[in-house]
N, C-alpha and C positions, 0 to 999 in steps of 0.2 A: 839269166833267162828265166820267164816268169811261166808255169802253164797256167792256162786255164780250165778247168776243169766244170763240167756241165751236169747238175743232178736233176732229174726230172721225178725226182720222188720214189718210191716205192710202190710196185703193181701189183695190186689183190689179186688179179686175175692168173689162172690159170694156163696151162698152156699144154697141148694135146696134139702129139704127132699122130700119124696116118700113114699107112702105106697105101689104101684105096678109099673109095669115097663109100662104095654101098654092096651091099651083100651081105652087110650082119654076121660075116667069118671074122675071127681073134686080126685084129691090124686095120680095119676099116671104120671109117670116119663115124658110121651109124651104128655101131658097134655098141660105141662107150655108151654106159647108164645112164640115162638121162638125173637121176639120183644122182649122181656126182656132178651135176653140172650147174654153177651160176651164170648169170647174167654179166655179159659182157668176157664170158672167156674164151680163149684164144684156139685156134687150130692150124698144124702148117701138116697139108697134105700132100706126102712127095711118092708119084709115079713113074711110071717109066718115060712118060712124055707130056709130063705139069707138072705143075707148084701150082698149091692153090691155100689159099690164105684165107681164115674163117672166122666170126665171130658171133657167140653164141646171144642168140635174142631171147629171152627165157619166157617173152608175153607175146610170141608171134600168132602161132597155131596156123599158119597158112600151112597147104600142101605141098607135099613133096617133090621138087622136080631140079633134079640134080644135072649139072654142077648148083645151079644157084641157091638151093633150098636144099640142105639136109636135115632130116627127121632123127632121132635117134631112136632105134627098132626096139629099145624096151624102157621103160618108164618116161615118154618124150614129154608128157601133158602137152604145154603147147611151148616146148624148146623148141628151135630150129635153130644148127647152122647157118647163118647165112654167107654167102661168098664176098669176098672184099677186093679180092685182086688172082686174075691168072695168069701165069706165065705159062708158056707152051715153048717145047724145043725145034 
């Protein structure tokens, strides 16, 4: 028996759980430093009723309007969140 096995490379990007999306409290998606964030990386935000799936735009600067647009509440310049996909229960 023969496997195949499939590599898709190696992902620079980071990856940033959540427990909510906004409130700027320790767990929340707006939370994290905008300082620590590149372009193109990743967010899986799990509440009591969604999964929501992020990727960070670091040249957006559009407005905040959540779910779809998250801001980062401290060093954001013009990072945003934005939304990729939501699951709902």
């Amino acid at each position: 028996m023969t496997l195949l096995t499939v590599h898709h490379g190696f992902d620079p990007h980071s990856w940033y759980p959540a427990s909510g999306l906004t409130g700027g409290t320790p767990g929340t998606l707006d939370s994290i430093d905008g300082n620590l964030l590149n372009d193109g990386d990743r967010s899986i935000v799990i509440t009591d009723s969604s999964v929501y799936f992020y990727i960070l735009n670091a040249s957006s600067g559009t407005s905040e309007s959540s779910p779809d647009t998250i801001s980062p509440d401290t060093n954001a310049g013009d990072k945003r969140w934005e939304l990729v996909q939501m699951i709902s229960s």
